[in-house]
PDBQT receptor file of N, H, CA, C and O in Angstrom, charges set to zero:
ATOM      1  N   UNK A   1       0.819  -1.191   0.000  1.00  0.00    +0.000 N 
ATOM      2  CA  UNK A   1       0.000   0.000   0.000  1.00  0.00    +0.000 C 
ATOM      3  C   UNK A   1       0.864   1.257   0.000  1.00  0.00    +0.000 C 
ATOM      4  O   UNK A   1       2.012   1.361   0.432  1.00  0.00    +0.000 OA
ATOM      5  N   UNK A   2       0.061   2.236  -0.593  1.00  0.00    +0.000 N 
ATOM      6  H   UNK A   2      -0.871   2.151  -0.944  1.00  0.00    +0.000 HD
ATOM      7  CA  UNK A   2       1.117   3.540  -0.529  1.00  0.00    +0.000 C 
ATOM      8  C   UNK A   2       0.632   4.376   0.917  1.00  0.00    +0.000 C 
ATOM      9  O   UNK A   2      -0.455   4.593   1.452  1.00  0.00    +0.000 OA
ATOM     10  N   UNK A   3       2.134   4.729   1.247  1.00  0.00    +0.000 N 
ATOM     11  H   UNK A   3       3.017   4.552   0.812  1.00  0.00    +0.000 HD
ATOM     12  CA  UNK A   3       1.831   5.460   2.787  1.00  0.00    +0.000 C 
ATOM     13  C   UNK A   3       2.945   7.265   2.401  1.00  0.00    +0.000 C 
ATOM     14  O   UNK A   3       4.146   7.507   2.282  1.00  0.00    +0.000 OA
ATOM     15  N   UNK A   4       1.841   7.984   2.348  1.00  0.00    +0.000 N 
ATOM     16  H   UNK A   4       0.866   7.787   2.445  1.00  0.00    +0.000 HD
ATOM     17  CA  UNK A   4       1.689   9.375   2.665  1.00  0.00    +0.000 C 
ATOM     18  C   UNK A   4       3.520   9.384   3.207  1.00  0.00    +0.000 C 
ATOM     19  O   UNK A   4       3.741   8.822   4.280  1.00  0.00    +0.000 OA
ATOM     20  N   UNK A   5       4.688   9.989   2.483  1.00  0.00    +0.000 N 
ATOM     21  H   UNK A   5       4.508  10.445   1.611  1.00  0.00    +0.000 HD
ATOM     22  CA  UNK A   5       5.598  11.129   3.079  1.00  0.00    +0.000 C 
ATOM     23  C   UNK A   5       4.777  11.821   3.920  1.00  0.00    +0.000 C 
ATOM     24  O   UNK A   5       3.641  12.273   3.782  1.00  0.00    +0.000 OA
ATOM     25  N   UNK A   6       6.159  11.819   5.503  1.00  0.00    +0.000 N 
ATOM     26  H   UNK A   6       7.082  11.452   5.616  1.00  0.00    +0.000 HD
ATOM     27  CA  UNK A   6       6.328  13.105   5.950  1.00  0.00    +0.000 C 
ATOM     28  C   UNK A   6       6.258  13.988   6.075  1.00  0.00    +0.000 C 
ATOM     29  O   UNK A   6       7.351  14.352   5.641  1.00  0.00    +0.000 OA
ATOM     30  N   UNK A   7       5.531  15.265   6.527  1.00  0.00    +0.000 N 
ATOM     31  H   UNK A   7       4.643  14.970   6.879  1.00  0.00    +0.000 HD
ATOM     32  CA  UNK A   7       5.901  16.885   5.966  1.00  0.00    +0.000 C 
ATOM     33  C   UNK A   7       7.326  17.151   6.661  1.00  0.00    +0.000 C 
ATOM     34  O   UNK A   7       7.786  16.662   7.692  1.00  0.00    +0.000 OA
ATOM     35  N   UNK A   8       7.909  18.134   5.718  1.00  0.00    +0.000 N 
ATOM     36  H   UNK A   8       7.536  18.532   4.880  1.00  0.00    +0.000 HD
ATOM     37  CA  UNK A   8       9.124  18.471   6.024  1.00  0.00    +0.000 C 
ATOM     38  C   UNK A   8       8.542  20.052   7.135  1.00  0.00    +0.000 C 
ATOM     39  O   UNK A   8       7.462  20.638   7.055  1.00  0.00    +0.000 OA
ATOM     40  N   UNK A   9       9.663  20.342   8.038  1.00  0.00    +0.000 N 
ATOM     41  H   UNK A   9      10.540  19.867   8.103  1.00  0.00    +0.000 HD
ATOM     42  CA  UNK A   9       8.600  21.533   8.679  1.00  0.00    +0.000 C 
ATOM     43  C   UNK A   9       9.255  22.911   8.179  1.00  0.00    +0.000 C 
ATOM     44  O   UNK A   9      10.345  23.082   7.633  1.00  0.00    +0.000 OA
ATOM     45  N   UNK A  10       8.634  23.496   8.397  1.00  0.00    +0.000 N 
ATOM     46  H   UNK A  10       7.748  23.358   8.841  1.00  0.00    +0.000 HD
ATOM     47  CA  UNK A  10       9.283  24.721   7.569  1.00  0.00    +0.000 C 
ATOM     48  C   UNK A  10      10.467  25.247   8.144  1.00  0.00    +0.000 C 
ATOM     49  O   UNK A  10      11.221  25.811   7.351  1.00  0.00    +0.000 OA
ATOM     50  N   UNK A  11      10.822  25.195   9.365  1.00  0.00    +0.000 N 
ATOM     51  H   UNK A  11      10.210  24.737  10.009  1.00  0.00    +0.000 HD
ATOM     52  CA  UNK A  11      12.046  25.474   9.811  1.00  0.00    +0.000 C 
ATOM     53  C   UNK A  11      13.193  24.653   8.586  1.00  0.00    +0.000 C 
ATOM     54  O   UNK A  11      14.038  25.029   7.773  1.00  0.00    +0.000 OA
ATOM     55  N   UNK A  12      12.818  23.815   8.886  1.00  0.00    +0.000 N 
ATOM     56  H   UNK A  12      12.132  23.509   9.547  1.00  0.00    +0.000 HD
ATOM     57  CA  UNK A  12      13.895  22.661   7.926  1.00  0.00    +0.000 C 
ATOM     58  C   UNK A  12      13.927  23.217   6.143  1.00  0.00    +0.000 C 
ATOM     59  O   UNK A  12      14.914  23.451   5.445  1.00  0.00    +0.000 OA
ATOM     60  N   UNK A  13      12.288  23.313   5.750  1.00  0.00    +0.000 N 
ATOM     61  H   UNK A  13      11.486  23.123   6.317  1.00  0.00    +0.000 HD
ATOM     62  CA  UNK A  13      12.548  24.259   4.268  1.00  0.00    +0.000 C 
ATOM     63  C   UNK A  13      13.061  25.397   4.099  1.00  0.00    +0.000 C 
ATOM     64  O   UNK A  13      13.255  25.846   2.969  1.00  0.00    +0.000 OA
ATOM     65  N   UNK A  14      13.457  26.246   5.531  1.00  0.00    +0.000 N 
ATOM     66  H   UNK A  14      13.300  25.881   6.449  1.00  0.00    +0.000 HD
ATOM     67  CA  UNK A  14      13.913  27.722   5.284  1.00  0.00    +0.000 C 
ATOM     68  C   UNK A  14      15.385  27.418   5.270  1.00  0.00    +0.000 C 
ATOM     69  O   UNK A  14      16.064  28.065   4.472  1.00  0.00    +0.000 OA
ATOM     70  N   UNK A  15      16.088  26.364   6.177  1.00  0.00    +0.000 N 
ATOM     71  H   UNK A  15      15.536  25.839   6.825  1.00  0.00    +0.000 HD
ATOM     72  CA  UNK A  15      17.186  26.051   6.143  1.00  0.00    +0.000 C 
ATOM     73  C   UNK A  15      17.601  25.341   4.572  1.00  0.00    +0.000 C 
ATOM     74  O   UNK A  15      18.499  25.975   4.018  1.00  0.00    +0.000 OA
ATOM     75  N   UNK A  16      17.283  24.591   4.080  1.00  0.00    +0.000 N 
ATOM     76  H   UNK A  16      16.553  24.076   4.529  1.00  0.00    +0.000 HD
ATOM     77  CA  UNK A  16      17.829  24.019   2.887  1.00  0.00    +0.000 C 
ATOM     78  C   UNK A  16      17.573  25.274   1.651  1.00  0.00    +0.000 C 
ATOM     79  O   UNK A  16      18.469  25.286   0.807  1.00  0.00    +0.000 OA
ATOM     80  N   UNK A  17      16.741  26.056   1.503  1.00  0.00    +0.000 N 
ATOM     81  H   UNK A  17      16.013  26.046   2.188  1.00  0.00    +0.000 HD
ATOM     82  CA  UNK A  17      16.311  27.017   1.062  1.00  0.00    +0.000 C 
ATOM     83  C   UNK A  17      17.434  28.120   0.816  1.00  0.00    +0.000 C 
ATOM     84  O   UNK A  17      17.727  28.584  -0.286  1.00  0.00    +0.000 OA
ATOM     85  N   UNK A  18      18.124  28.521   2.274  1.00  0.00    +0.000 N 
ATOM     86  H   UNK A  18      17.887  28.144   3.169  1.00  0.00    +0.000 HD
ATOM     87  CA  UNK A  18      18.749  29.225   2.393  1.00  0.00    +0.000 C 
ATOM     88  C   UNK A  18      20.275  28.804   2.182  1.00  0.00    +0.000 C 
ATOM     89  O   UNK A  18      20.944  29.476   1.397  1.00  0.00    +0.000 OA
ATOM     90  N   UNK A  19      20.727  27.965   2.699  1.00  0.00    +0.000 N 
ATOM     91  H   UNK A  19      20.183  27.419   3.337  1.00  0.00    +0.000 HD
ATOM     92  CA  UNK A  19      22.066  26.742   1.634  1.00  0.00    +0.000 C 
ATOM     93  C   UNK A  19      21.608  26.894   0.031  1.00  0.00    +0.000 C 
ATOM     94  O   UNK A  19      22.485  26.464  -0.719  1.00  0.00    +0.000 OA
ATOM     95  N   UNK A  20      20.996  27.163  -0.325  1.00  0.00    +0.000 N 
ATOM     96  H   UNK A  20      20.284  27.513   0.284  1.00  0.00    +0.000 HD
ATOM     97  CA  UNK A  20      20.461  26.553  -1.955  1.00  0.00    +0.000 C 
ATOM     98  C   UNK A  20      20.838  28.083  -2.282  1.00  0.00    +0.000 C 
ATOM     99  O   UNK A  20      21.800  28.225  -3.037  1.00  0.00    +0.000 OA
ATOM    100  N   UNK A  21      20.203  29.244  -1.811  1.00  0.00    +0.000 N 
ATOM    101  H   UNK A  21      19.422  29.129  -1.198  1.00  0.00    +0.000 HD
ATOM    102  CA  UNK A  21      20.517  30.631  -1.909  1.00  0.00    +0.000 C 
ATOM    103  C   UNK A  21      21.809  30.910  -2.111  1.00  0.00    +0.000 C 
ATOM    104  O   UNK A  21      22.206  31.344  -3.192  1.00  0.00    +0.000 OA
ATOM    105  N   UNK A  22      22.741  30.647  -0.899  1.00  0.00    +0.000 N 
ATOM    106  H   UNK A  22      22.418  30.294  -0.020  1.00  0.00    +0.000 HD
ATOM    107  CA  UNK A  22      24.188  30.927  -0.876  1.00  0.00    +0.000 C 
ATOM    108  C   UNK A  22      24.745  30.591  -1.545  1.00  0.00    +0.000 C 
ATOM    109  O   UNK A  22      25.604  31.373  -1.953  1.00  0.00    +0.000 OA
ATOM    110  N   UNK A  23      24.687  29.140  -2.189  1.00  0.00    +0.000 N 
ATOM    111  H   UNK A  23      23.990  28.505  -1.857  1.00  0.00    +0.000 HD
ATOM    112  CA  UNK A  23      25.182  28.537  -3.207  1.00  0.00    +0.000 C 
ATOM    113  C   UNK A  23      25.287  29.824  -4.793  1.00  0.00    +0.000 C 
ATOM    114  O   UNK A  23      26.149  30.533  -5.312  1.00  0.00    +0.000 OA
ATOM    115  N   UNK A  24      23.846  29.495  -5.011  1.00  0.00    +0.000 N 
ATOM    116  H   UNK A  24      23.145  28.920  -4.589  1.00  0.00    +0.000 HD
ATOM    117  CA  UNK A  24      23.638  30.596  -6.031  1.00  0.00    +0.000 C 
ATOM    118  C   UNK A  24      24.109  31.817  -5.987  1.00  0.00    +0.000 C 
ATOM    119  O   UNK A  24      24.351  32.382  -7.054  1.00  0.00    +0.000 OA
ATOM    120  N   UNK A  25      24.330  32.459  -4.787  1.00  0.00    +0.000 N 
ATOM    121  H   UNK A  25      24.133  32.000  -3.920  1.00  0.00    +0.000 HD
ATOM    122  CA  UNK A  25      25.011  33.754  -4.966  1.00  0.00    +0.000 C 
ATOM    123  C   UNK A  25      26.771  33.743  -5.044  1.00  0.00    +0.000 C 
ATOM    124  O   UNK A  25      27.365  34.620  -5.672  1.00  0.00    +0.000 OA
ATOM    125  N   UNK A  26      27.441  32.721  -4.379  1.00  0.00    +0.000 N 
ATOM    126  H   UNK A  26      26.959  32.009  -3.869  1.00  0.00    +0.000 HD
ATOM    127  CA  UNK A  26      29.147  32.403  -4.914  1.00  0.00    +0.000 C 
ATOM    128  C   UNK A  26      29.150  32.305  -6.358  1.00  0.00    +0.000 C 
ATOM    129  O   UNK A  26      29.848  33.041  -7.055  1.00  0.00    +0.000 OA
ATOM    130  N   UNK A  27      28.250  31.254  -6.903  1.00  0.00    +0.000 N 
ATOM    131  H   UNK A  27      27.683  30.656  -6.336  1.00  0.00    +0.000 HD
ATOM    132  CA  UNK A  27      28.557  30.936  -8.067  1.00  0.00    +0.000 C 
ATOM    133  C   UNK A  27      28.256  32.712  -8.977  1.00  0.00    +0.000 C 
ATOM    134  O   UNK A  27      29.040  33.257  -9.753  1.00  0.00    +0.000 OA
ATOM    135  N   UNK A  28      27.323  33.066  -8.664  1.00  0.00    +0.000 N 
ATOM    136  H   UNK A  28      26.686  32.622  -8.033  1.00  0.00    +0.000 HD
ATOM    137  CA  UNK A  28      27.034  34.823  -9.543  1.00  0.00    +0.000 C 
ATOM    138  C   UNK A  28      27.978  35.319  -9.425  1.00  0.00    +0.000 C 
ATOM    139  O   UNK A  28      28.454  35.710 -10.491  1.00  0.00    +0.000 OA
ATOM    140  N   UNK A  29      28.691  35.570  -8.339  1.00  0.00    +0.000 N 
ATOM    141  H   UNK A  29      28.304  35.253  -7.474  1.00  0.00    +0.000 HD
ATOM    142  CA  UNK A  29      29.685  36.267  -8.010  1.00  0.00    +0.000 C 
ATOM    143  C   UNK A  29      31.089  36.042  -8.732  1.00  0.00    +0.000 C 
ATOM    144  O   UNK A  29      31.737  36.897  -9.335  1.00  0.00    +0.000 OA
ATOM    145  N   UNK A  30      31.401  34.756  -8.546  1.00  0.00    +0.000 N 
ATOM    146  H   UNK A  30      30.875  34.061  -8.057  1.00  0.00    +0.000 HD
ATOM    147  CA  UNK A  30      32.547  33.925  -9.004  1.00  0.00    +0.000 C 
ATOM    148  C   UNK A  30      32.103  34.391 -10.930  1.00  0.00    +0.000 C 
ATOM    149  O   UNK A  30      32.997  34.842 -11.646  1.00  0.00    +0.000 OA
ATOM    150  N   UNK A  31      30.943  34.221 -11.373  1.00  0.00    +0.000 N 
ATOM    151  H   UNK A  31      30.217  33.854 -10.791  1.00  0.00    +0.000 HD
ATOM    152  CA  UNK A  31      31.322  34.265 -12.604  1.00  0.00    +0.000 C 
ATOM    153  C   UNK A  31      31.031  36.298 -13.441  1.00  0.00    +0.000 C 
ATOM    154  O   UNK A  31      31.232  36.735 -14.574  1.00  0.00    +0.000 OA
ATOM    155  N   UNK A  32      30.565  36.884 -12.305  1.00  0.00    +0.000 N 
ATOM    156  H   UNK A  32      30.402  36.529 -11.384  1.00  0.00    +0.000 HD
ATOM    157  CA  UNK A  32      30.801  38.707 -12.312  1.00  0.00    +0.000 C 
ATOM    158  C   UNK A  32      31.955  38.942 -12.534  1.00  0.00    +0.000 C 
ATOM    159  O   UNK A  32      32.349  39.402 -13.606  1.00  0.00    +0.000 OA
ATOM    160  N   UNK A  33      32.807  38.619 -11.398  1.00  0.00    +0.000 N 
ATOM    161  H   UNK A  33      32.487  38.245 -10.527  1.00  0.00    +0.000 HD
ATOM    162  CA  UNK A  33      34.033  38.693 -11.336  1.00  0.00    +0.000 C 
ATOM    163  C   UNK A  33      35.303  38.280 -12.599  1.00  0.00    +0.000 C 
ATOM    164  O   UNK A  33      36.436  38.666 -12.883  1.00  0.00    +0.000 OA
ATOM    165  N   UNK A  34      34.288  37.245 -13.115  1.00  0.00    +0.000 N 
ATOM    166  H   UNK A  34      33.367  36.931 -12.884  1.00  0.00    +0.000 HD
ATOM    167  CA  UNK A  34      35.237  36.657 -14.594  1.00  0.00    +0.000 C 
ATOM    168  C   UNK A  34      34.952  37.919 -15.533  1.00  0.00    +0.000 C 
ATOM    169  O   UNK A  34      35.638  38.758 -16.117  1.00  0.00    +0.000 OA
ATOM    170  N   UNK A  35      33.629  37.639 -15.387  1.00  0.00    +0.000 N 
ATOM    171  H   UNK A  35      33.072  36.958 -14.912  1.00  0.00    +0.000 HD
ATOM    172  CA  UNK A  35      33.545  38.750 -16.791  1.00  0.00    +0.000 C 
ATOM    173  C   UNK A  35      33.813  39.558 -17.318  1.00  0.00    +0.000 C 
ATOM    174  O   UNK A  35      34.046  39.760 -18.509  1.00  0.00    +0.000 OA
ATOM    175  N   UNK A  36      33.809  40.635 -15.728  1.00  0.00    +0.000 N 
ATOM    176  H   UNK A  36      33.619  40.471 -14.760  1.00  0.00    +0.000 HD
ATOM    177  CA  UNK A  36      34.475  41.976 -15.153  1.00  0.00    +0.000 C 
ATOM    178  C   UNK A  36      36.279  41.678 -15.522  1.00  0.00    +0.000 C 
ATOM    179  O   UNK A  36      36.985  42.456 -16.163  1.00  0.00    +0.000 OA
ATOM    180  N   UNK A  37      36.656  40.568 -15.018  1.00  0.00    +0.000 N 
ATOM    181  H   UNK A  37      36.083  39.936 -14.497  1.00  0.00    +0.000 HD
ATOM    182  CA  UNK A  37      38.446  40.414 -15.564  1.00  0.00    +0.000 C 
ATOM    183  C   UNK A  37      38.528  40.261 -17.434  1.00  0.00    +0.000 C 
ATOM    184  O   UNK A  37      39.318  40.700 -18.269  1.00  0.00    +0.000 OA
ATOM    185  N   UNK A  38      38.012  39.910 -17.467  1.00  0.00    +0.000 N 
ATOM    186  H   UNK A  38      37.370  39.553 -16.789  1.00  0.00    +0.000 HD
ATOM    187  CA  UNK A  38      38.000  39.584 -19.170  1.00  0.00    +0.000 C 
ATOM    188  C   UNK A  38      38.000  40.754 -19.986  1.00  0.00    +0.000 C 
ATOM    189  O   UNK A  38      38.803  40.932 -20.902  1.00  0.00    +0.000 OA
ATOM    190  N   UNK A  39      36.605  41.993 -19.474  1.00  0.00    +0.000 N 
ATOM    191  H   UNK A  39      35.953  41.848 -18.730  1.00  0.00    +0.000 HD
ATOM    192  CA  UNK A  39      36.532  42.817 -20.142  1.00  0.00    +0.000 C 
ATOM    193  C   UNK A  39      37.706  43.831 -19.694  1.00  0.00    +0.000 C 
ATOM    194  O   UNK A  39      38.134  44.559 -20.589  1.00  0.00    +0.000 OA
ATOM    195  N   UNK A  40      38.227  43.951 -18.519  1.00  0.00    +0.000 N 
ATOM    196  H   UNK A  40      37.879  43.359 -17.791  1.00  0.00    +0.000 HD
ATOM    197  CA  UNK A  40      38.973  44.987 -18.007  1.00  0.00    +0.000 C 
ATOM    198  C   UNK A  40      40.283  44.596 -18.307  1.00  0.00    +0.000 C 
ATOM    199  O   UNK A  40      41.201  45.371 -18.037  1.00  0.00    +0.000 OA
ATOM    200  N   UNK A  41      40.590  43.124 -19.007  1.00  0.00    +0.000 N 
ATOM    201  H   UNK A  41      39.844  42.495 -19.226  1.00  0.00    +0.000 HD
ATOM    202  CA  UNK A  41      41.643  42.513 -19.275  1.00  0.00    +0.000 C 
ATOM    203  C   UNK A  41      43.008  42.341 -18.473  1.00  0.00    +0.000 C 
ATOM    204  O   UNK A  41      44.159  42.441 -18.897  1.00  0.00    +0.000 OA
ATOM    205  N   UNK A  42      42.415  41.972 -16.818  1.00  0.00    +0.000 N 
ATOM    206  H   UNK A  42      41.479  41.891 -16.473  1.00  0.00    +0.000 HD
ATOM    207  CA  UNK A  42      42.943  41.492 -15.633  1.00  0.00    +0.000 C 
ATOM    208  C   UNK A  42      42.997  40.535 -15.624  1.00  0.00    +0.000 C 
ATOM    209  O   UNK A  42      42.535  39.993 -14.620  1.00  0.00    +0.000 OA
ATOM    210  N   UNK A  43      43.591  39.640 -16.717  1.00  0.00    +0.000 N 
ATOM    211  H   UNK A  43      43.967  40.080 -17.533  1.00  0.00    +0.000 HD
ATOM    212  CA  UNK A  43      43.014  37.860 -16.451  1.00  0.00    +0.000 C 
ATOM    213  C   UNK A  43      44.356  37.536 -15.711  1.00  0.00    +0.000 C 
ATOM    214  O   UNK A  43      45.399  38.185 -15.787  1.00  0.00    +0.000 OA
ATOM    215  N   UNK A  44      44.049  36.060 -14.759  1.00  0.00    +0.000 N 
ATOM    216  H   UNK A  44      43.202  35.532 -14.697  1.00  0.00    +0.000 HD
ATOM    217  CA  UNK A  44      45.159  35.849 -14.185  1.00  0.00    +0.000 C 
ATOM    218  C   UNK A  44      45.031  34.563 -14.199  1.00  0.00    +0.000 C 
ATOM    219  O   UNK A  44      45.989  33.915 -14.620  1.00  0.00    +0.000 OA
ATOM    220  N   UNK A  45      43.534  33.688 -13.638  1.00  0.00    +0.000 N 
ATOM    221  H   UNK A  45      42.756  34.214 -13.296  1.00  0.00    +0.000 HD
ATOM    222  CA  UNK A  45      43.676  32.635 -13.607  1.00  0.00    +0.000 C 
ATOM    223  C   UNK A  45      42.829  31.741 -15.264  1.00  0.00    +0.000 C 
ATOM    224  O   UNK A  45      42.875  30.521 -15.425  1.00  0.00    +0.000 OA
ATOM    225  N   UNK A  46      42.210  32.623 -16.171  1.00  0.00    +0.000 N 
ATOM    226  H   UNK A  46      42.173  33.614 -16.040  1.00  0.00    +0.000 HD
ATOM    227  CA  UNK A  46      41.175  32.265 -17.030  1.00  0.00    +0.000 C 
ATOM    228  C   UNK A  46      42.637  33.181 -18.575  1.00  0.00    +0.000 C 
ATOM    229  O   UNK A  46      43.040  34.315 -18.833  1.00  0.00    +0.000 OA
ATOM    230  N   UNK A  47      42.839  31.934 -19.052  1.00  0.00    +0.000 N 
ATOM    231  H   UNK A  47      42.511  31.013 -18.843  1.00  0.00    +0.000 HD
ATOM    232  CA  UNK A  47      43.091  32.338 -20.314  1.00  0.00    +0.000 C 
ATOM    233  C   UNK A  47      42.502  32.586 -21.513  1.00  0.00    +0.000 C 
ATOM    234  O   UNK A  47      41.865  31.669 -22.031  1.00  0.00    +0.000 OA
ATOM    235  N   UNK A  48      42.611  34.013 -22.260  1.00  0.00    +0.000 N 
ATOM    236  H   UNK A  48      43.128  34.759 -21.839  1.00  0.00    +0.000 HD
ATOM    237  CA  UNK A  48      41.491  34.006 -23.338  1.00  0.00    +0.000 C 
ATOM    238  C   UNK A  48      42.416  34.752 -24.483  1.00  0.00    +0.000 C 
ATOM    239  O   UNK A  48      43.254  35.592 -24.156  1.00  0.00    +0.000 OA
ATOM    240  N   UNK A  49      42.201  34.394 -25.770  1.00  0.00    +0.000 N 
ATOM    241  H   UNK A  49      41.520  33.712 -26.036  1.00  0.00    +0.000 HD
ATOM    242  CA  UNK A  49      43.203  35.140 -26.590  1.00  0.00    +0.000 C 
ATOM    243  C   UNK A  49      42.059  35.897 -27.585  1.00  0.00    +0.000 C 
ATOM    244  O   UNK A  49      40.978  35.563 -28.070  1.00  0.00    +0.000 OA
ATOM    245  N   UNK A  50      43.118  37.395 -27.619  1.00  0.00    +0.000 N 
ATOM    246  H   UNK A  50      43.996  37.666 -27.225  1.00  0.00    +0.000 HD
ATOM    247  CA  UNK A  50      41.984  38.410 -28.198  1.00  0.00    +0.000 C 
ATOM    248  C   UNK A  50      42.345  38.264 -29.797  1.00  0.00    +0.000 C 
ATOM    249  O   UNK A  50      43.353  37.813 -30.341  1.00  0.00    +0.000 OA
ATOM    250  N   UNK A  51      41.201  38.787 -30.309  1.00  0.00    +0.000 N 
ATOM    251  H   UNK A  51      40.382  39.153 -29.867  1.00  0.00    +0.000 HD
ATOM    252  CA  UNK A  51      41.676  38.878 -31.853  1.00  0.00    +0.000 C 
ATOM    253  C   UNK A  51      42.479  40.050 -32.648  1.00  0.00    +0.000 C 
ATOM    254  O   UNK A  51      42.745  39.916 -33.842  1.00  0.00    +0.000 OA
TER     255      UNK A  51
């Protein structure tokens, strides 16, 4: 027979929620920061050859 999941409680969804957030904002950041080096042509760790 099928038996009904758990509710997760919302304390617990604000926490994974908010890990899931942080995540997403390093990674924005990490790739601002590329873009911003590329165009300002500060590269140090990302090699790119211009034409």
């Amino acid at each position: 027979m099928a038996v009904p999941k758990k509710r997760i409680s919302k304390a617990k969804k604000r926490i994974r929620k908010s890990i899931w957030k942080k995540k997403t904002i390093q990674i924005r950041l990490k790739a601002f920061s590329l873009g911003k080096s590329l165009l300002t042509g500060n590269l140090k760790s990302f090699f790119y050859k211009k034409k």
